[in-house]
C-alpha positions in Angstrom: 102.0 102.7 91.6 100.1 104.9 93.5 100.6 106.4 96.7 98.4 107.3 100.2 97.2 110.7 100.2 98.6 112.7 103.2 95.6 112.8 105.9 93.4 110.1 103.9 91.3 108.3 105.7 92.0 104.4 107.0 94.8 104.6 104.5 92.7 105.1 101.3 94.6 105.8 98.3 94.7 108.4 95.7 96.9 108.7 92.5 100.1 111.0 92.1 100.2 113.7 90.6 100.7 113.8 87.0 104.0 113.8 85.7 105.2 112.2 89.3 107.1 109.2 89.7 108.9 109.3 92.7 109.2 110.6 96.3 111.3 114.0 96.9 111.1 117.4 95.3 112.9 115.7 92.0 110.8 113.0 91.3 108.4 114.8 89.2 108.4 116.8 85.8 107.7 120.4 87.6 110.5 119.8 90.3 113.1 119.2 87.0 111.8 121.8 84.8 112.7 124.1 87.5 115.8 122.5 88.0 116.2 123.0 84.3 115.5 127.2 84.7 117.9 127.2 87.7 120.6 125.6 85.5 119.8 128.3 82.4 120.7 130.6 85.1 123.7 129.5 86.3 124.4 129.2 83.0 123.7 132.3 81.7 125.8 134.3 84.3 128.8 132.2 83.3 128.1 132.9 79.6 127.7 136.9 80.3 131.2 136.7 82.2 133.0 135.1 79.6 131.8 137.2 77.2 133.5 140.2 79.1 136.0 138.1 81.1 137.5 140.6 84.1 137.7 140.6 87.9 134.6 141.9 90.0 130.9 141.4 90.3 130.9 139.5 87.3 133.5 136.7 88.0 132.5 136.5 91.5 128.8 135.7 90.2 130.3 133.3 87.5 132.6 131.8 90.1 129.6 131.2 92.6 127.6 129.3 89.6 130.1 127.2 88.9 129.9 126.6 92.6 126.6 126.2 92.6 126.5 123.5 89.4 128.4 121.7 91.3 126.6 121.2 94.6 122.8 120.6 92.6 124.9 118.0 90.4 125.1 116.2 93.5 121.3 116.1 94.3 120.1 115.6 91.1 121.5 114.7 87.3 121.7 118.5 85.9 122.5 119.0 81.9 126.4 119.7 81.7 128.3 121.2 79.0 130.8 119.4 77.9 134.5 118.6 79.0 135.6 120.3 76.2 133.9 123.8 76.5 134.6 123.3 80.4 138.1 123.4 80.4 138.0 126.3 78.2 135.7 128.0 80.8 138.6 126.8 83.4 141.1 128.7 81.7 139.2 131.9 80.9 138.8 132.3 85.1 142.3 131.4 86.0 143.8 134.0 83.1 141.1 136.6 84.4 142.1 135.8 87.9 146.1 135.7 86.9 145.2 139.2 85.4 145.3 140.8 88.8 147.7 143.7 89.5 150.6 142.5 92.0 148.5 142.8 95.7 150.8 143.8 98.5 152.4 141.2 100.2 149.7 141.0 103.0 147.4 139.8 100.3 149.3 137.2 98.0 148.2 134.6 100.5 144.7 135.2 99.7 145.5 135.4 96.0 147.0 132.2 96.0 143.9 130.7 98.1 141.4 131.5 95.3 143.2 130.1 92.7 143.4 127.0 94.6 139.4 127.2 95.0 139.0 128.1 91.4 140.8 125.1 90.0 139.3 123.0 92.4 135.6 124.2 91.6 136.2 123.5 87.9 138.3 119.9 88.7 135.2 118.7 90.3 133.1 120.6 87.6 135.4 118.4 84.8 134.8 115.0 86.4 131.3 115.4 86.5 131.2 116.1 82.6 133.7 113.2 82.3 131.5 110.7 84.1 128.2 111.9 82.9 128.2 108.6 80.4 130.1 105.7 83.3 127.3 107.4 85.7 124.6 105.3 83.2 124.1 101.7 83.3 126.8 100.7 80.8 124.2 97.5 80.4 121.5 99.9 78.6 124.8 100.8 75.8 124.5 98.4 72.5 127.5 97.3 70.6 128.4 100.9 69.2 128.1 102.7 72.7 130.5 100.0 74.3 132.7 100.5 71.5 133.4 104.3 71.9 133.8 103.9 75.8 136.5 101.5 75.1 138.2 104.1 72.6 137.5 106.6 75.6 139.2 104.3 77.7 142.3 103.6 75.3 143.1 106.7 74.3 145.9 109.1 75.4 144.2 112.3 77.9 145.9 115.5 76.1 143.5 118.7 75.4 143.7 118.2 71.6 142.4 114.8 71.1 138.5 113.7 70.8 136.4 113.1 73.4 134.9 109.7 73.1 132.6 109.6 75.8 130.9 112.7 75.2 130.4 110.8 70.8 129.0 108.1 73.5 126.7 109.7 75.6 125.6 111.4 72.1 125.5 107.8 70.6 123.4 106.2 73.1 120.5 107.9 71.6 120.7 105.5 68.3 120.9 102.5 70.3 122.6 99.9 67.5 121.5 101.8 64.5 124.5 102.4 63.1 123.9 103.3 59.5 121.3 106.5 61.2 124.1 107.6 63.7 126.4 107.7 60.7 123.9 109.8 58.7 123.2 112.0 61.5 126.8 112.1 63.4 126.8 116.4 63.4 130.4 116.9 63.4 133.4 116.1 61.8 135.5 115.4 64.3 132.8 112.9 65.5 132.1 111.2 62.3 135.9 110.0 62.0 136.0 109.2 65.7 133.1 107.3 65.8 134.6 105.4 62.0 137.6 104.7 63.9 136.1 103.2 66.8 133.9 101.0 64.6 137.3 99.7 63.2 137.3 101.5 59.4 141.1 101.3 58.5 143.2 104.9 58.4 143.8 103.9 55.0 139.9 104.4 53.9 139.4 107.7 56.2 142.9 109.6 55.6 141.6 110.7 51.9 138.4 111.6 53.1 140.3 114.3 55.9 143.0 115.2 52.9 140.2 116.5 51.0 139.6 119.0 54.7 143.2 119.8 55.1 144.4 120.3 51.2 141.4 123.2 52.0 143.3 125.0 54.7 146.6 125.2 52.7 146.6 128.1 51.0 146.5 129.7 54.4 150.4 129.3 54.2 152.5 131.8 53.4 154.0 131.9 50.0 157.0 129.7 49.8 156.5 127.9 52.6 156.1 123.7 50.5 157.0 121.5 53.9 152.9 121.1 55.2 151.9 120.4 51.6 154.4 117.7 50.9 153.2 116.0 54.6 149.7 115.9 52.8 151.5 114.9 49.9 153.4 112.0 51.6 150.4 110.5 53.3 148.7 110.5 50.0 151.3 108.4 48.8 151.5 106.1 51.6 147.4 105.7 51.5 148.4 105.0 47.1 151.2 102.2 48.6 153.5 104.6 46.6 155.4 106.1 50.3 156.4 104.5 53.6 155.3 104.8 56.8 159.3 106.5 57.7 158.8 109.0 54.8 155.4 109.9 56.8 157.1 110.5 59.8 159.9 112.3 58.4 157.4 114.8 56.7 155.2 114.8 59.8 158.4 116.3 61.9 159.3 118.8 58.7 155.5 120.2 58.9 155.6 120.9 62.9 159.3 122.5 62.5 157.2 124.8 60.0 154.4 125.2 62.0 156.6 126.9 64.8 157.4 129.5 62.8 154.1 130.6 61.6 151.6 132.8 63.1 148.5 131.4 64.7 146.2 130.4 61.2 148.8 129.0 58.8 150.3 127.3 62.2 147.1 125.6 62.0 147.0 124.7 58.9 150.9 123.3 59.0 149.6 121.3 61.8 146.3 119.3 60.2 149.0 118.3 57.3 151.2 117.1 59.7 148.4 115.2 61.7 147.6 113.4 58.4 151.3 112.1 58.1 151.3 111.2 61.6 148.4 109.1 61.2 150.0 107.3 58.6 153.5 106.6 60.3 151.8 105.2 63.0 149.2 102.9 61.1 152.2 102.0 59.1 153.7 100.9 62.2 150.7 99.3 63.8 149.8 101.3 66.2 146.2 101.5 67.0 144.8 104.8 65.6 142.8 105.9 68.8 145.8 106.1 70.4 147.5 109.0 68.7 143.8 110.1 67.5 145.5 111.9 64.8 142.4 112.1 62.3 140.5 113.9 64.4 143.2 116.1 65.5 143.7 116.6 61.4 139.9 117.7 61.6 140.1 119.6 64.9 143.0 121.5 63.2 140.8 122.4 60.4 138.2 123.8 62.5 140.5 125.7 64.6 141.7 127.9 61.4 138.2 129.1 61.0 137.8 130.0 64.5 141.3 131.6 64.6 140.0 133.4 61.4 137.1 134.6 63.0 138.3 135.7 66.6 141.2 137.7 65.0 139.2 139.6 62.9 136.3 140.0 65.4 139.7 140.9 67.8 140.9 143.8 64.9 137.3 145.1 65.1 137.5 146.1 68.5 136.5 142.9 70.5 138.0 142.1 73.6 140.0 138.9 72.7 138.7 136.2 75.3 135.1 137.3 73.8 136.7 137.5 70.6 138.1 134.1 70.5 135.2 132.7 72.7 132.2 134.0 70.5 133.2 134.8 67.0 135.7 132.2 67.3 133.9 129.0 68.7 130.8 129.9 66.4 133.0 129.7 63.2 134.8 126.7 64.7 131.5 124.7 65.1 130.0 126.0 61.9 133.3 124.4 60.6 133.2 121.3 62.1 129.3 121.2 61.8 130.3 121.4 57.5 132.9 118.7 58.0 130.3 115.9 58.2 128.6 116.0 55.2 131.7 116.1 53.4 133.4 113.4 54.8 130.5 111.5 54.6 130.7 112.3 50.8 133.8 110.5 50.9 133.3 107.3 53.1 130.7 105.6 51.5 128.2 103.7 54.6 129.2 100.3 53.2 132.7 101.0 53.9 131.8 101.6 57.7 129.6 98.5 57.6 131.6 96.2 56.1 134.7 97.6 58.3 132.2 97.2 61.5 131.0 93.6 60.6 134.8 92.7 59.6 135.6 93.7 63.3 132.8 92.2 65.0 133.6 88.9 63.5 137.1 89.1 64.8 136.1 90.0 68.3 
């Protein structure tokens, strides 16, 4: 549709510019690919500060970016990590900020006031990223999009478990090709969250994440059987050799252990005793997005590389926030980024189709 020209004469008309397609200083390709530069910079500072998290120039910077995401986010749809890395970001300030020598007394007042603004910046920040996907016309979403917003909807809201909206915002981009978002589905953690939601039974998937966990294992400390045998006794329960009770009996035994490890092998202890859980509970009839314990199983396994990583980036002389932060969420990723392909090795596509069409039909 074109538009008058300011100043034209008797009201000819003249076409927009190119790349325009609305009125206002975001309707128009140049407007959001600056947008898109102020963002990188916004971003960018935050990045720097987390890298070498302490108080001064820096987090005051970082803390007015995060400000500052905020109030553009309300003028215009701006790209947005997700919830995840956010509330990461949210702890790294309020640790920093916590940091603080004791301030006299005339001064805890304001202490306290800041914290109160940082949390509140990064709440707002948090339900932004949350909403990002309810924000779209849930209309435009085909069958495999609505499904993983009703997973998102279902499931429990603890830091550890997956977040389905972000798989659906990702999702969206395959429309109702399943069989390609399967192939392409980038992480692990995804591919059995997405399998879930697309009603495959724990029974198919639980080998598939054994074959993940039995890998982290050995970072157990000799003598130390209780994590293998919850592997052991979900194996059998998957074989219709164990019961769902002898799952959740070994489930408890593995976290017991897990207490008393240090921070890898406690991660380890725990992806065993995710896989026993997810067996009690589908023994039990429990829907499996509601304890999500797969994808905890694979978030586990992800987490020792990253814990591997950060401590001995941490023993090299790293500071450990950037430590944990950079080494760490790079091996984490690369982790979960490996997961895919070999899960996908181990649940066939027909399995998710024919699980998918069986659920359909029931629906």
């Amino acid at each position: 549709m074109r538009t008058p020209c300011v100043g034209a004469v008797s009201g000819a008309l003249c076409s927009p510019a190119m790349g325009s397609w609305a009125a206002g200083p975001f309707g128009n390709d140049k407007g959001l690919d600056y947008v898109g530069e102020v963002v990188d910079g916004f971003m960018s500072v935050i990045l720097d500060f987390l890298e070498q998290p302490r108080l001064g120039e820096g987090f005051e910077q970082a803390f007015a970016a995060v400000a500052l995401l905020n109030i553009l986010d309300q003028k215009v749809t701006v790209p947005l990590p997700s919830a995840e890395e956010v509330d990461v970001w949210k702890r790294v300030f309020l640790t920093t900020l916590d940091s603080q020598p004791d301030a006299p007394p005339s001064d805890k007042g304001l202490q306290r006031s800041q914290r109160r603004a940082v949390e509140k910046e990064f709440d707002r920040l948090l339900t932004a990223c949350r909403e990002r996907v309810d924000s779209a016309d849930r209309r435009a979403l085909g069958t495999m999009g609505r499904r993983l917003l009703r997973a998102w909807s279902r499931r429990p809201r603890e830091p550890f478990t997956l977040d389905y909206r972000e798989l659906a915002e990702w999702a969206t981009g395959f429309d109702d090709d399943i069989e390609r978002a399967w192939n392409a589905c980038p992480r692990g953690d995804w591919l059995i969250g997405l399998a879930t939601a697309l009603g495959v039974p724990v029974k198919e998937l639980l080998p598939a994440v054994a074959t993940l966990v039995s890998q982290v294992l050995p970072k157990l400390p000799p003598g130390e059987p209780r994590p293998a045998e919850a592997l052991r006794a979900a194996e059998r329960w998957v074989q219709g050799e164990g019961t769902g009770a002898e799952c959740a009996h070994a489930r408890n035994v593995a976290l017991v252990a897990a207490k008393g490890l240090g921070l890898v092998p406690a991660a380890a202890a725990r992806a065993a005793a995710a896989l026993a859980d997810a067996a009690a509970e589908a023994e039990a009839g429990h829907s499996p997005i509601l304890r999500d314990s797969l994808t905890a199983a694979v978030k586990e396994y992800a987490l020792v590389a990253q814990l591997e990583a950060g401590l001995a980036a941490e023993a090299a002389g790293k500071e450990h926030n950037a430590a944990m932060l950079g080494d760490g969420s790079r091996a984490r990723d690369a982790a979960s980024q490996a997961a895919a392909p070999l899960l996908r090795a181990h649940i066939p596509w027909a399995t998710v189709r024919q699980a998918f069409a069986h659920s359909s039909s029931g629906r």
